[in-house]
C-alpha positions as CSV (number, residue, x, y, z in Angstrom):
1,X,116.9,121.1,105.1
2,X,114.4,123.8,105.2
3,X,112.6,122.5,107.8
4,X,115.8,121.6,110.0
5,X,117.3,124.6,109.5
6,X,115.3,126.9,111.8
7,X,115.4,123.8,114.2
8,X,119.0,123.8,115.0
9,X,119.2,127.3,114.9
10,X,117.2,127.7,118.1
11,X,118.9,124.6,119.6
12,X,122.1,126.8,119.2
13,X,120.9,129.9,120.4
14,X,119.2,128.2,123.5
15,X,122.6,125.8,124.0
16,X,124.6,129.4,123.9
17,X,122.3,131.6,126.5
18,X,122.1,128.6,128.5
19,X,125.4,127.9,128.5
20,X,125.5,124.2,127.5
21,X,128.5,124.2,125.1
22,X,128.0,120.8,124.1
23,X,124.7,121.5,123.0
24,X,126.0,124.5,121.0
25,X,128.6,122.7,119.3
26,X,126.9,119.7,118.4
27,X,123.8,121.8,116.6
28,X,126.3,124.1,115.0
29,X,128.3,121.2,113.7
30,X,124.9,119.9,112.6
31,X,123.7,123.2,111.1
32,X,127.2,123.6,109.1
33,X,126.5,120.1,107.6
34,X,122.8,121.0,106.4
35,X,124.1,124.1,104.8
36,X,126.6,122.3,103.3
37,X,124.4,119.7,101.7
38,X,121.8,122.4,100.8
39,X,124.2,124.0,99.1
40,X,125.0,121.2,96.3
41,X,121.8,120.1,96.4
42,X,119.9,123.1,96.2
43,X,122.1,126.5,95.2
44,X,119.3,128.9,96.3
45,X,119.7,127.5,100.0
46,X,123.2,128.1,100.4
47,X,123.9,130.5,103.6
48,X,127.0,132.3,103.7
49,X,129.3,131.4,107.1
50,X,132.6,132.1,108.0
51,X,135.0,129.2,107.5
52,X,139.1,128.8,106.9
53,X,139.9,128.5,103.4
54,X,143.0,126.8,104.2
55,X,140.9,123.8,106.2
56,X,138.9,123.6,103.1
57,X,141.7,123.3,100.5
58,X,143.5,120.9,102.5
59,X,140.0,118.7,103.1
60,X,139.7,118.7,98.9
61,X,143.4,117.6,98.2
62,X,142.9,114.8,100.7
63,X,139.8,114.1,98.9
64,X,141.4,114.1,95.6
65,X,145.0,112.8,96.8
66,X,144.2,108.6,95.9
67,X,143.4,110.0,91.9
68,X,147.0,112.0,91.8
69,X,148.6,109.1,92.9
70,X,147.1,106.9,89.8
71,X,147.5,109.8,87.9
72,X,151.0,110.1,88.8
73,X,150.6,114.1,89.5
74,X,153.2,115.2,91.3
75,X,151.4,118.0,93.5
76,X,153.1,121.0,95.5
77,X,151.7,122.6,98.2
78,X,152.4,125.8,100.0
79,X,150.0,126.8,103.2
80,X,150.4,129.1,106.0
81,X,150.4,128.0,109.6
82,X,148.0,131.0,110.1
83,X,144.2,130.2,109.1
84,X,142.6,131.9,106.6
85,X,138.9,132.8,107.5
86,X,136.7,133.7,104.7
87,X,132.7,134.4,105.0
88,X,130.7,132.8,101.6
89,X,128.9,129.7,101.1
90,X,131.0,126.9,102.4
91,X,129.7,124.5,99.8
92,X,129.8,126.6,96.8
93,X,133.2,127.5,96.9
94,X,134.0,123.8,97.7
95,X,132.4,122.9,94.4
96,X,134.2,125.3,92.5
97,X,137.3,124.5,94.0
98,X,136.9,120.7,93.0
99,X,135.7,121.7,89.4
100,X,139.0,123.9,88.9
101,X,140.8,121.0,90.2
102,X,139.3,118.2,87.9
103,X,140.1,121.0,84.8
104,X,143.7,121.2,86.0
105,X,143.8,116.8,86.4
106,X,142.2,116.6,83.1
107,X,144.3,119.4,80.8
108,X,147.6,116.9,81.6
109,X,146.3,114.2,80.2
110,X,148.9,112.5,78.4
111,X,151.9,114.9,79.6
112,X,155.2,112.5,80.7
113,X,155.3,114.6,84.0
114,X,151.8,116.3,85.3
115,X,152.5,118.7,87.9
116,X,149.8,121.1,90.0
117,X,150.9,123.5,92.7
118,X,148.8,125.1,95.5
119,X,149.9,127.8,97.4
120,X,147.5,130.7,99.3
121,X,148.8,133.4,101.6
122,X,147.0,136.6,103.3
123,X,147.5,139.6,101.0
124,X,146.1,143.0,101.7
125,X,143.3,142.2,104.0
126,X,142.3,139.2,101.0
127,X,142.7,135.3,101.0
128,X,144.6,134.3,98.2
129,X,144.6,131.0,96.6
130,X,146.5,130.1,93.4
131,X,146.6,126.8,91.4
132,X,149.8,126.1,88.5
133,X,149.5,123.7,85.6
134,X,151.5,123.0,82.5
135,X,149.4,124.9,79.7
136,X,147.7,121.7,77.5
137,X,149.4,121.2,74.7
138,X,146.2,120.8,72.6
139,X,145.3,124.3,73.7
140,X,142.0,124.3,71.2
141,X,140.9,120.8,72.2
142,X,140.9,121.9,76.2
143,X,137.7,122.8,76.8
144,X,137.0,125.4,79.4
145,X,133.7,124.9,80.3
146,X,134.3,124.2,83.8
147,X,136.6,126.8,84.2
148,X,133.6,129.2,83.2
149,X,131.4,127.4,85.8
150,X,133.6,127.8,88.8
151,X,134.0,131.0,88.2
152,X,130.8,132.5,88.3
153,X,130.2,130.5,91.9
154,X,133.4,132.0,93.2
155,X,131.7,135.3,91.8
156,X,128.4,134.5,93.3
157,X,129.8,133.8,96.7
158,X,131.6,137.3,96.7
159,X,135.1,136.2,95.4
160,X,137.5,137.2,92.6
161,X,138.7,134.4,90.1
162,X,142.0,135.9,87.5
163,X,143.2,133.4,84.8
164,X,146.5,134.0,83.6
165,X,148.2,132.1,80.8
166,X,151.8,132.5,80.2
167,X,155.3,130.5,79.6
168,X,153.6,127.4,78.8
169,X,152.0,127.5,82.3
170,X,148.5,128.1,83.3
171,X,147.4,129.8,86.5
172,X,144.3,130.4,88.7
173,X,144.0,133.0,91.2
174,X,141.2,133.0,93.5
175,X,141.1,136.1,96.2
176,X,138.3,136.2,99.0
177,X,137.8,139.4,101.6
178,X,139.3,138.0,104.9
179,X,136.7,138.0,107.7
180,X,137.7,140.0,110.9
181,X,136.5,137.1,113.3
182,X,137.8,133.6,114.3
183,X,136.5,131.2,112.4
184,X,134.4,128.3,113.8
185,X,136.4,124.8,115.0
186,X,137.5,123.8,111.7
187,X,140.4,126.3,112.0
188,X,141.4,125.5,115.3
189,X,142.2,122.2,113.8
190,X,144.8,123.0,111.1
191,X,148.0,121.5,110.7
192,X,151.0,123.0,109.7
193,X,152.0,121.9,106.3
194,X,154.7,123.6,104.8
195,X,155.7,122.8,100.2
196,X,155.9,119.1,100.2
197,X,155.1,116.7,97.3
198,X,151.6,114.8,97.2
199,X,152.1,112.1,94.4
């Protein structure tokens, strides 16, 4: 990765004065991919970029959509039509994402009706993303290590993480500066997709 990295960066910079979009694209698209890897693979590597959250959520509940469906986790969603462009590491926040998703499978074990919802909107210049979930009703045998962990990524990548804990019903709020420009081509590809069950 290191040694593609500068590689496609001057392919990109020579595709954009040159005017060769395809060129652009494809070394971008290649560059966003290395980052990404880099990024679980190797932490230190990761390089911030803007990106939509929204694409990214919706890419980790299709991801995750096959195990709801054996779990039978009946999941909520609530996204806005508008993207949600966020600067951070791309693959950092993906993992921490996951890992606070995995916590929220895993704490309704056993429970007659799991449940999640995911809703975000744009509040006050910020991205905000929240995740719901019955409370476990073994509170002291729910570990939180993971919890812990995807915190202090979202942290690290310049984010705020809030846990609240009330009325039986656990709650994750994740809030990231919204970035002034457009993000690249995975926001222009978003889909509409108003609260609708995923089970």
């Amino acid at each position: 990765a290191r040694e593609l990295r500068p590689l496609l960066e001057r392919l990109l910079e020579e595709g954009r004065r040159a005017g060769l979009g395809g060129l652009a694209g494809d070394a971008e698209s290649a560059l966003e991919l290395v980052d990404r890897l880099a990024a679980l693979g190797q932490r230190d590597m990761a390089r911030p970029a803007v990106f939509d959250l929204i694409a990214a959520v919706r890419e980790l509940c299709s991801f995750r959509r096959h195990a709801w469906r054996l779990m039978q986790l009946e999941v909520k969603t609530a996204f806005p039509e508008e993207a949600m462009p966020v600067r951070a590491p791309r693959g950092l926040v993906e993992e921490a994402l996951l890992g606070l998703l995995v916590t929220a499978e895993q704490a309704q074990q056993g429970l007659a009706e799991p449940r999640m919802e995911i809703n975000a909107a744009a509040r006050a210049g910020h991205a905000v993303l929240a995740l719901a979930f019955p409370a476990p009703a073994d509170a002291a045998a729910w570990t939180a290590d993971s919890v812990a962990a995807s915190r202090s990524l979202l942290e690290g990548c310049g984010g705020q993480f809030h846990e609240q804990r009330t009325g039986g019903e656990v709650r994750y709020e994740i809030r990231f500066p919204l970035h002034q420009a457009a993000p690249p081509q995975d926001a222009q590809r978003r889909r509409p997709a108003p609260e609708k069950p995923m089970t």
